[in-house]
TIDRENLUM-207496 format. One record per residue (C-alpha): residue number from 1; residue in one letter; y, z, x. Coordinates in nm, 2 decimals, m for minus. Each point is the difference from the previous one (the first is absolute). Layout:
NUM,A,Y,Z,X
...
! end
This chain:
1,X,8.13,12.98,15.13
2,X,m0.32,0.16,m0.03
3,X,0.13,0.28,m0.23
4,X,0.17,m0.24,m0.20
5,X,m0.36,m0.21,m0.04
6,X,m0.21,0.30,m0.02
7,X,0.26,0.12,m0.32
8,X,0.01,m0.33,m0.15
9,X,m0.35,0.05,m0.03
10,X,m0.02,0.34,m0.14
11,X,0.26,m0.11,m0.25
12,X,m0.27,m0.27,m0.09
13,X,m0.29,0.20,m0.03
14,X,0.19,0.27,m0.23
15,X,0.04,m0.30,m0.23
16,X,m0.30,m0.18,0.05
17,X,m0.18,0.33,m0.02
18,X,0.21,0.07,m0.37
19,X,0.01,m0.41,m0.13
20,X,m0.34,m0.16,0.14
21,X,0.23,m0.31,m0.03
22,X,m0.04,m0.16,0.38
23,X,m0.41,m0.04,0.02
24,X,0.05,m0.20,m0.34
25,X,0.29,m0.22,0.09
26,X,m0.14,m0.06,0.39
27,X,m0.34,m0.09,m0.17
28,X,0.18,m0.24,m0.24
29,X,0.23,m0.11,0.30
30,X,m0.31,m0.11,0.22
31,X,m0.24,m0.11,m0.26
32,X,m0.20,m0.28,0.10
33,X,0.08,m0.39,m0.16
34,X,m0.20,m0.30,0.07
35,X,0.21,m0.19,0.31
36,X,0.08,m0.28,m0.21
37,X,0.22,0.20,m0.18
38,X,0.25,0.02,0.24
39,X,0.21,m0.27,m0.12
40,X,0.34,m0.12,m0.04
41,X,m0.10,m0.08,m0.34
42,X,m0.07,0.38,m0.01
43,X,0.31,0.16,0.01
44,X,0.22,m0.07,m0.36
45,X,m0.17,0.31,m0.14
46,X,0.10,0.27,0.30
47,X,0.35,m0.16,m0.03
48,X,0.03,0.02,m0.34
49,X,m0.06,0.40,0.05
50,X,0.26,0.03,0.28
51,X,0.26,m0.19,m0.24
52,X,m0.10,0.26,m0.29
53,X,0.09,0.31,0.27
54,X,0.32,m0.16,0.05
55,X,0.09,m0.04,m0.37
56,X,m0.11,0.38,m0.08
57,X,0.25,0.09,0.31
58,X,0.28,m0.21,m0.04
59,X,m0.03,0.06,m0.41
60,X,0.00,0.41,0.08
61,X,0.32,m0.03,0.19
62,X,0.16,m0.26,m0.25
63,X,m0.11,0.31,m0.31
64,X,0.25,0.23,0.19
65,X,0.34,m0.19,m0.03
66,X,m0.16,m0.19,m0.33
67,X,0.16,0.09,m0.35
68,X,m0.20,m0.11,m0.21
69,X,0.21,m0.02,m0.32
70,X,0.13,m0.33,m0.16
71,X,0.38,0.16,0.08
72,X,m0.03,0.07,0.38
73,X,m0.30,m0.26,0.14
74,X,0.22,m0.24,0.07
75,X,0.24,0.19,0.15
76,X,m0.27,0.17,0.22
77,X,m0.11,m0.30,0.16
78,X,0.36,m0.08,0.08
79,X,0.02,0.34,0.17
80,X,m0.33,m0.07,0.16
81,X,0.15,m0.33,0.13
82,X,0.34,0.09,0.13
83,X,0.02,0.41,0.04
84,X,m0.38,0.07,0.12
85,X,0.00,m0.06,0.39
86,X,m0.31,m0.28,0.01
87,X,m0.05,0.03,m0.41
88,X,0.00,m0.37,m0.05
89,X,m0.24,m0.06,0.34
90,X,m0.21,0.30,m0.26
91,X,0.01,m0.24,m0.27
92,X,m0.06,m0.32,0.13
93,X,m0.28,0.14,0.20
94,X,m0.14,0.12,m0.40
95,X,0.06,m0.32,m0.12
96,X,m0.14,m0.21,0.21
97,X,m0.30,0.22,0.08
98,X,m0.09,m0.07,m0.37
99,X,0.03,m0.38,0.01
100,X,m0.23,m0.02,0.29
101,X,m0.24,0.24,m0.10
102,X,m0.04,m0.21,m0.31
103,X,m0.10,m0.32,0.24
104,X,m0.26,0.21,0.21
105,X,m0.17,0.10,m0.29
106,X,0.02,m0.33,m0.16
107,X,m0.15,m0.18,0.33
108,X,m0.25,0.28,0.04
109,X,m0.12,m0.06,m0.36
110,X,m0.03,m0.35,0.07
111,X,m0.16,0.05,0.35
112,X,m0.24,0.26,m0.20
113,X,m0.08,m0.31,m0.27
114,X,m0.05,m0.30,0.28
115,X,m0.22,0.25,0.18
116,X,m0.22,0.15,m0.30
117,X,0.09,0.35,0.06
118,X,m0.02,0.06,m0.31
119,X,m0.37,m0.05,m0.04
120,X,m0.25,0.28,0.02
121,X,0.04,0.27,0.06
122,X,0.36,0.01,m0.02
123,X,0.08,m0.10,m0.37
124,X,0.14,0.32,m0.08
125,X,0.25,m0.04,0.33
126,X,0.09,m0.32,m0.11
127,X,0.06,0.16,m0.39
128,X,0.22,0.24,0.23
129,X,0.22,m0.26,0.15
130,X,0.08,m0.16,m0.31
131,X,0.16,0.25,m0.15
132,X,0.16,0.06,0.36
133,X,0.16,m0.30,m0.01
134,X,0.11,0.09,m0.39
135,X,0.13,0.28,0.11
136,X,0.20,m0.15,0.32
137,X,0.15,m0.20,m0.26
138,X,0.12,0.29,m0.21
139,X,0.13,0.13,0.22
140,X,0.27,m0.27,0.14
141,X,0.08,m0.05,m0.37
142,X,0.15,0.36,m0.06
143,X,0.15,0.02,0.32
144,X,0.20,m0.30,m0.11
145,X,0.09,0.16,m0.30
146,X,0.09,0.32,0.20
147,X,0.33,m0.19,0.16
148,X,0.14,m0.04,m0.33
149,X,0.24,m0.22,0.05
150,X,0.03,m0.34,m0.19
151,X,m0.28,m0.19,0.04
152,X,m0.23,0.28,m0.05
153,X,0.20,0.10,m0.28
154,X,m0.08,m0.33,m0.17
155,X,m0.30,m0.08,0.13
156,X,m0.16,0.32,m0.11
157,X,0.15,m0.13,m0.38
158,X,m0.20,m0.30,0.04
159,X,m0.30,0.22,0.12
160,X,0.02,0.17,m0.30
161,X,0.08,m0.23,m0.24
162,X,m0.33,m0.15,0.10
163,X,m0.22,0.29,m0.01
164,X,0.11,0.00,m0.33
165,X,m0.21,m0.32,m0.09
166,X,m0.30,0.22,0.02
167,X,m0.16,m0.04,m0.30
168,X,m0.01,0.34,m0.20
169,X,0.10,0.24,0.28
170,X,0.30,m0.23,0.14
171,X,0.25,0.27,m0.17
172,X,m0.16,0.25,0.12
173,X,m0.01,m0.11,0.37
174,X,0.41,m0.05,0.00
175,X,0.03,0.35,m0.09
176,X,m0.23,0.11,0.25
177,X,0.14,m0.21,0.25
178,X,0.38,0.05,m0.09
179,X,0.01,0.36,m0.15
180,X,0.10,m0.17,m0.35
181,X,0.07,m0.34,m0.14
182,X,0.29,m0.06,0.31
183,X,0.07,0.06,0.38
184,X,0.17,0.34,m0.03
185,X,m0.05,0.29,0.23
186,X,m0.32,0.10,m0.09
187,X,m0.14,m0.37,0.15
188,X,0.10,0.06,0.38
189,X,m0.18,0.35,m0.04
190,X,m0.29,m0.15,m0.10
191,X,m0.03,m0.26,0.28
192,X,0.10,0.23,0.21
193,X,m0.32,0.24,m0.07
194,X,m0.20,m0.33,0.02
195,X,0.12,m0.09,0.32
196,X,m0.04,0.36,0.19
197,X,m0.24,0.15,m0.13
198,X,m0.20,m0.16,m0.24
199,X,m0.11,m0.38,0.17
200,X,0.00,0.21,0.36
201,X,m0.20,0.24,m0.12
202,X,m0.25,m0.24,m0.16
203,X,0.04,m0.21,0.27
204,X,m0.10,0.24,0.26
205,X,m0.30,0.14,m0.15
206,X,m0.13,m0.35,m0.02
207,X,0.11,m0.08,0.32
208,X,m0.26,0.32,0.15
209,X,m0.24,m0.11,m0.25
210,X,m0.01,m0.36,0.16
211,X,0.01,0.12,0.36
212,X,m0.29,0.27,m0.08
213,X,m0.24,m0.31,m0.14
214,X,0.12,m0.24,0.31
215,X,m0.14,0.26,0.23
216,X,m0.29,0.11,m0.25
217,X,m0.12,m0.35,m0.03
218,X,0.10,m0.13,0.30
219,X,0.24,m0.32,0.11
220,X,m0.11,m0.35,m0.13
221,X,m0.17,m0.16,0.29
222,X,0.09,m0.38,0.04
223,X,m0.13,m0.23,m0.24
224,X,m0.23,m0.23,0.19
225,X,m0.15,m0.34,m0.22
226,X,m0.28,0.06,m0.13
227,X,m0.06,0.37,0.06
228,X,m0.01,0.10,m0.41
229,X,0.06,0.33,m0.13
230,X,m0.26,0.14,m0.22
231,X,0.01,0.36,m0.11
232,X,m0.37,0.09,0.09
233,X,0.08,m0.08,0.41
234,X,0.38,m0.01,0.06
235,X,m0.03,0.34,0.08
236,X,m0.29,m0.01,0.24
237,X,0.15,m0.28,0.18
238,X,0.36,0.11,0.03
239,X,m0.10,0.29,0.16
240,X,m0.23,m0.13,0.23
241,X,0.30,m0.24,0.09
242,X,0.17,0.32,0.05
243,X,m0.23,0.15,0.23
244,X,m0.06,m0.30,0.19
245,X,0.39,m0.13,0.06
246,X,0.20,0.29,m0.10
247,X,0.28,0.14,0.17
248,X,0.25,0.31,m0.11
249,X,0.28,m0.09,m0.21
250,X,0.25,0.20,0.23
251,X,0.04,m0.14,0.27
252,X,m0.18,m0.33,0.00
253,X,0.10,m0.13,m0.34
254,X,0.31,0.19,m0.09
255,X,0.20,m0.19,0.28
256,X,0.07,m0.29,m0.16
257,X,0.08,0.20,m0.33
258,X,0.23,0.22,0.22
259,X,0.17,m0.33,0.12
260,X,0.06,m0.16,m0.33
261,X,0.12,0.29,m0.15
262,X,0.25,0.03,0.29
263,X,0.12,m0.33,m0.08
264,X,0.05,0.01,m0.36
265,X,0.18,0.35,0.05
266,X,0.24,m0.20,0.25
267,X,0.04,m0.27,m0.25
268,X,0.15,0.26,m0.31
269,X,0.23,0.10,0.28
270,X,0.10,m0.31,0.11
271,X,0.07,m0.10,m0.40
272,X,0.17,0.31,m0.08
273,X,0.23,m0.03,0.32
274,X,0.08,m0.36,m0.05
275,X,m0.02,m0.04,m0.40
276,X,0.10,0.35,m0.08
277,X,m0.08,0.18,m0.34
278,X,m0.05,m0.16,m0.37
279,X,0.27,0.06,m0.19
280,X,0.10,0.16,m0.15
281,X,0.24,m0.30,m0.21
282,X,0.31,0.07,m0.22
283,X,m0.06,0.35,m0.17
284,X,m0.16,m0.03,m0.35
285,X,0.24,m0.09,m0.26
286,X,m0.16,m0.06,m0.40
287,X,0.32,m0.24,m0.06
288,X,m0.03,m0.23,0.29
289,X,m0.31,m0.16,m0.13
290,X,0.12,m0.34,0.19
291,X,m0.26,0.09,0.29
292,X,m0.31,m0.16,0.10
293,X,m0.27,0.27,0.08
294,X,m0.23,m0.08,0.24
295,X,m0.29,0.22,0.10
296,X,m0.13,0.05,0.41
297,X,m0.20,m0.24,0.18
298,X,m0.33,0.13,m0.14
299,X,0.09,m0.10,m0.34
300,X,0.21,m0.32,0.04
301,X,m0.30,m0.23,m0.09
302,X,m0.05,0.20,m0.29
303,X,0.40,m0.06,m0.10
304,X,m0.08,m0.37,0.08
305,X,m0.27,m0.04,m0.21
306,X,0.14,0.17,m0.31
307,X,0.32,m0.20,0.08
308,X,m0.16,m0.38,m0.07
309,X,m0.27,0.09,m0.26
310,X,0.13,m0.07,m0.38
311,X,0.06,0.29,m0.19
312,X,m0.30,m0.05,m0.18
313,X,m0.23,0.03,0.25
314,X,0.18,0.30,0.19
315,X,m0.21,0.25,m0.24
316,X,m0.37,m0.13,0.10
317,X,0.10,m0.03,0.34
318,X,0.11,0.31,0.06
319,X,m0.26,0.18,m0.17
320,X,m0.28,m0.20,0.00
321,X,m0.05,m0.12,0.34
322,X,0.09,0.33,0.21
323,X,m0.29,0.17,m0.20
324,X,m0.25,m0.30,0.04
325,X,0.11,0.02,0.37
326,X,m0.03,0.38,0.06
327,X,m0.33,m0.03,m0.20
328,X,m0.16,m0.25,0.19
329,X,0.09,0.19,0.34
330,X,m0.13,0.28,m0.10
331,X,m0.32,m0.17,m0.16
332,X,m0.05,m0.16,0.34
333,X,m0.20,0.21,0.19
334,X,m0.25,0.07,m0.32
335,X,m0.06,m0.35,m0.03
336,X,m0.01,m0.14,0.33
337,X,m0.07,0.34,0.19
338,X,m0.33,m0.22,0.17
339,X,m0.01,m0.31,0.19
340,X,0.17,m0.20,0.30
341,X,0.29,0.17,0.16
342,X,0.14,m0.29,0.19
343,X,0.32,m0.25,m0.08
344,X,m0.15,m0.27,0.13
345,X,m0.33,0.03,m0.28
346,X,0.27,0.13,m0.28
347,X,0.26,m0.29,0.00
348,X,0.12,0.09,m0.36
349,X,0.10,0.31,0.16
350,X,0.17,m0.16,0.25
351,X,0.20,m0.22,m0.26
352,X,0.11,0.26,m0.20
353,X,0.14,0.20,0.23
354,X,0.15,m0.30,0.13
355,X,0.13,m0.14,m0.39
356,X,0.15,0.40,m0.03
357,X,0.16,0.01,0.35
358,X,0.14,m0.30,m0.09
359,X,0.12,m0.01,m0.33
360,X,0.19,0.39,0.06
361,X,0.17,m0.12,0.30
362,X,0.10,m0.29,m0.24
363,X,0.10,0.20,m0.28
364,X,0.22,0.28,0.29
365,X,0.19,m0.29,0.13
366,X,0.11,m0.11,m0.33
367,X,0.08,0.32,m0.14
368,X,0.26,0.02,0.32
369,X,0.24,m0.23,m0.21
370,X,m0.17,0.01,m0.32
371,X,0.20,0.14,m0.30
372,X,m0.14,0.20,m0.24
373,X,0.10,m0.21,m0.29
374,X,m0.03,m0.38,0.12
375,X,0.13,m0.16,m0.27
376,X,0.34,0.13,m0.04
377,X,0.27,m0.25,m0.09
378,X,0.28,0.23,m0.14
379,X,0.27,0.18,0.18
380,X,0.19,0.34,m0.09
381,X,0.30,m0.22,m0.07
382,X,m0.15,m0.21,m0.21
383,X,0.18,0.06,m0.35
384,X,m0.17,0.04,m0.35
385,X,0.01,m0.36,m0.17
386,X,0.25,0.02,m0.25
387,X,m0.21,m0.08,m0.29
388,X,m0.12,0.32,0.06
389,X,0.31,0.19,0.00
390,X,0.17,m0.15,m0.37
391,X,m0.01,0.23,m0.30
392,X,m0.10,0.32,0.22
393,X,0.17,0.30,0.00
394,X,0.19,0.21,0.30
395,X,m0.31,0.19,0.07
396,X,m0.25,m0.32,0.02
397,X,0.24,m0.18,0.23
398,X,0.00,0.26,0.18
399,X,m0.39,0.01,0.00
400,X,0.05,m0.33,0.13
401,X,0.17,0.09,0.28
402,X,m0.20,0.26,0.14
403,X,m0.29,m0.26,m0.04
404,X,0.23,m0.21,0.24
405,X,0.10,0.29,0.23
406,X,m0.36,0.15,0.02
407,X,m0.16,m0.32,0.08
408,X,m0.25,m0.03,m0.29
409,X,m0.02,m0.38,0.03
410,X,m0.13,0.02,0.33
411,X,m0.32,0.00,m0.19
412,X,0.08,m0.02,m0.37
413,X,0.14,m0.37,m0.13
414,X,0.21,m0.04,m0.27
415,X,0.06,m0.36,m0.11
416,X,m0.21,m0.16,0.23
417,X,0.21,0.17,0.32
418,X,m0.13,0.26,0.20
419,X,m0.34,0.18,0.17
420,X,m0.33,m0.09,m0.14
421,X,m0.19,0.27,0.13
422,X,0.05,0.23,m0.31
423,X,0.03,m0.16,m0.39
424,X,0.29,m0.20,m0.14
425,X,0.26,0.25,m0.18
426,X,0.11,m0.27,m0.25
427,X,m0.20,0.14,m0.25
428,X,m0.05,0.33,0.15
429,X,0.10,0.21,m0.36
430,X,m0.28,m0.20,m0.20
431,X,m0.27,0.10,0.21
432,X,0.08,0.41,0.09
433,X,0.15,0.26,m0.19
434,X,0.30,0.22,0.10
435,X,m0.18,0.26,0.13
436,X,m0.26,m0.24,0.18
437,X,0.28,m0.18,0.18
438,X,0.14,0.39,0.04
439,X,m0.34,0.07,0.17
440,X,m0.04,m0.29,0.18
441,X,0.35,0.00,0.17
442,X,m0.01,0.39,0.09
443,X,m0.38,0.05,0.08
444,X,m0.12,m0.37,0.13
445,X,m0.32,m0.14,m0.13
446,X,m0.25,m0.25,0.18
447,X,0.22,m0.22,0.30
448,X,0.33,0.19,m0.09
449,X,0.10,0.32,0.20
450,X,0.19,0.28,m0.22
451,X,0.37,m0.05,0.01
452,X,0.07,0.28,m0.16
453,X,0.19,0.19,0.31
454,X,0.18,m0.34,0.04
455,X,0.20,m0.01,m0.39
456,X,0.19,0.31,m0.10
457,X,m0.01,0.08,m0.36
458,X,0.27,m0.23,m0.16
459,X,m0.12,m0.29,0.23
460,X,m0.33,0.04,m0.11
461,X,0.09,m0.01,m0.40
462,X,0.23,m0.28,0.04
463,X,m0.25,m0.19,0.20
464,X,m0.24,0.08,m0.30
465,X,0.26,m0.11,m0.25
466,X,0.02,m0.34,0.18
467,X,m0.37,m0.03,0.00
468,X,m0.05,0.04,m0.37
469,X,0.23,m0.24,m0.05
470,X,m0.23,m0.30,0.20
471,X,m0.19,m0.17,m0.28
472,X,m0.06,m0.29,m0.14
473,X,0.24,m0.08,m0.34
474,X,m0.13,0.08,m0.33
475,X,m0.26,0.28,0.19
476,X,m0.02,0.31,m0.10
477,X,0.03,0.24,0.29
478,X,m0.37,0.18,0.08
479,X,m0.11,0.29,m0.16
480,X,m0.28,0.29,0.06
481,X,m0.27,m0.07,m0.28
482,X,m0.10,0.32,0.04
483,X,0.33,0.18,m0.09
484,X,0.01,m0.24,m0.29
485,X,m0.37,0.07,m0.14
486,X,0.11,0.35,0.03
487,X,0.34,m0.04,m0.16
488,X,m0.17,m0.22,m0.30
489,X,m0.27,0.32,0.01
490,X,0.24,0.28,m0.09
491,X,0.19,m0.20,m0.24
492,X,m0.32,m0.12,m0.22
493,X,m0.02,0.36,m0.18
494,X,0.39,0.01,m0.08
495,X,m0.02,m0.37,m0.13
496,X,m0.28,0.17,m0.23
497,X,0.16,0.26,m0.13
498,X,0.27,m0.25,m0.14
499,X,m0.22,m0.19,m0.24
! end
């Protein structure tokens, strides 16, 4: 034993001699923090880091089976669930690793807010944990999307279709996102570079970044009432808190972090044992477009939200308030970076954390059973009224059909029956042109995802023929001005040359 002792040391000091890496992380590791510090209340933000070191790992082994293609993702997770000994225990311990890592950091942003944390001097770790939390959120997006199967199939369409709202670069973000106007093989590539290597990447940088101020600038001491920060002695006086109460962060503090972290690491396996994996659902198929996409817990109240608001609002909402609500957290700590630190003297504080808890754990319940499209009163079966079928040729009835078959009407109306979430198709020709109904139906535009995987050639141009024949009697069918200034244009000189 004393050999073995004596070599583990050598082995030690060849590094340490090489690295200089232990006196640094042993200095870190027994730093002193004021006593109050050690805190239950304490402990969201260590947690948060074991959760992350679980994702890397899990995700690393996950890469090695992974195919990352839209042909063989599916069919990889299956072999991950069925023909990898412990390959779903893998992935359910992935997936649920990211839901709760998205609660920690959502509670330890709130504990950071009730407690003033991010007050001088630690704007710039609060700045930090923002985008943390952004990109926590990125990444549980494109690992849904990396299942591929039908509800991230879809739900990515409806992702898309709304980043194309954005007002002169919305076209440009689809093909950035999607690798082109449609989900096609270049998409799951993309999100797969997001998920592995880009986010983590970013993520960890800011990650060390955060940690590196935290132990530069010290843990927030707890707020007392009436003890105000003020830039010209916060300083002076958390340090001579520090020297007169502190204690070393390993081992006096760290316990309870050590603990908790414990627990939360039992509670993934507990889930993943007793829930098992996400997904994936029924293999992605561009004709089935009967399914109801639904993203992960994280997003749900988003899905909620966007499911009860009227079309016309859905635009502002979704690109209005995320910005004014990014913005204002980051703003935060400029304008409010003095003051009191305690809840009990900040009860706005108090409420809106209270107001937001609420209103999200609102919004995630109903998004449990909440469709996508609430107001949807037509069924597949439900036939073409005949009015609308008289006088047409083969080819328009059978645009009518694959109307029917394709369930159009479970948003689109025509005579009075039908969805409401997307316009009335009686007098669809009068308002669009060929092509634009071409463009629409193929590429998706505003609330409607791209269908144009789900219609083979001769369904789409018969379901374009029946289109352009919706309009109202004695109405011309719409035209493109511009092709007709231009015609007009190049006949002008001819017309002329006749006189």
């Amino acid at each position: 034993m004393p050999d073995l002792k004596q070599s583990s040391i050598n082995i030690y000091n060849w590094f340490e001699r090489r690295l200089g890496l232990g006196g640094p992380i042993i200095e870190a590791a027994e730093h002193e923090v004021p006593a109050n510090t050690s805190s239950w209340w304490y402990v969201f933000g260590s947690a948060a880091t074991v959760v992350l070191v679980l994702q890397v790992m899990t995700g690393i082994m996950l890469a090695l089976v992974y195919a990352p293609t839209a042909g063989h993702a599916w069919s990889s997770l299956q072999f991950l669930d069925h023909n990898v000994r412990l390959g779903w225990f893998l992935r359910a311990m992935h997936g649920w690793g990211s839901d709760f890592m998205i609660a920690i950091v959502l509670i330890h942003m709130a504990q950071v807010f009730l407690f003033g944390a991010y007050k001088f001097p630690r704007e710039l770790t609060w700045i930090i944990g923002v985008f943390l939390l952004l990109l926590t959120l990125g990444m549980a997006f494109t690992g849904q999307v990396l299942r591929f199967d039908q509800d991230a199939y879809w739900g990515l369409g409806i992702g898309a279709s709304i980043a194309s709202r954005v007002p002169f670069v919305g076209g440009w973000l689809v093909d950035l996102m999607l690798g082109g106007p449609i989900i096609a093989g270049p998409t799951l590539s993309r999100f797969f570079a997001l998920h592995v290597f880009v986010i983590p990447g970013i993520l960890l940088a800011c990650v060390g970044l955060h940690v590196w101020m935290v132990l530069r600038l010290g843990i927030n001491d707890w707020p007392m009432p009436g003890r105000l920060v003020k830039k010209s002695t916060y300083e002076r006086e958390y340090h001579e808190l520090t020297e007169k109460t502190g204690i070393p962060f390993v081992p006096d503090a760290a316990w309870k972090d050590a603990i908790f972290a414990a627990a939360i690491m039992l509670s993934v396996i507990a889930c993943a044992l007793w829930f098992g994996p996400f997904g994936p659902t029924g293999q992605p198929d561009p004709t089935i477009i009967e399914t109801a996409p639904k993203p992960d817990f994280a997003f749900l109240w988003i899905y909620a939200v966007l499911a009860y608001l009227p079309p016309s609002l859905e635009t502002p909402v979704l690109f209005i308030a995320p910005v004014l609500g990014i913005g204002a957290m980051l703003l935060l700590p400029l304008v409010s970076g003095e003051g009191e630190k305690h809840w009990s003297r900040r009860p706005v504080a108090v409420l809106m954390v209270a107001v937001i808890a609420v209103t999200l754990g609102a919004f995630t319940r109903l998004g449990t059973y909440t469709p996508w499209s609430p107001v949807m009163n037509a069924w597949s079966s439900l036939s073409t009224p005949a009015a609308y079928l008289t006088h047409r040729t083969p080819l328009e009835r059978e645009g009518a059909v694959v109307l029917q078959n394709k369930q159009c009407r479970n948003c689109h109306s025509i005579g009075g029956e039908g969805g409401l979430r997307g316009p009335a198709l009686d007098t669809i020709a009068s308002r669009m042109t060929e092509d634009q109904i071409i463009r629409q139906v193929l590429q998706g535009d505003g609330n409607m995802p791209a269908y144009g995987n789900a219609l083979n050639p001769s369904e789409t141009t018969a379901l374009v023929r029946f289109l352009m024949t919706l309009r109202d009697d004695n109405v011309p069918p719409a035209i493109d001005a511009s092709r007709r200034l231009a015609s007009s244009g190049t006949a002008h000189p001819n017309s002329q040359s006749t006189h």
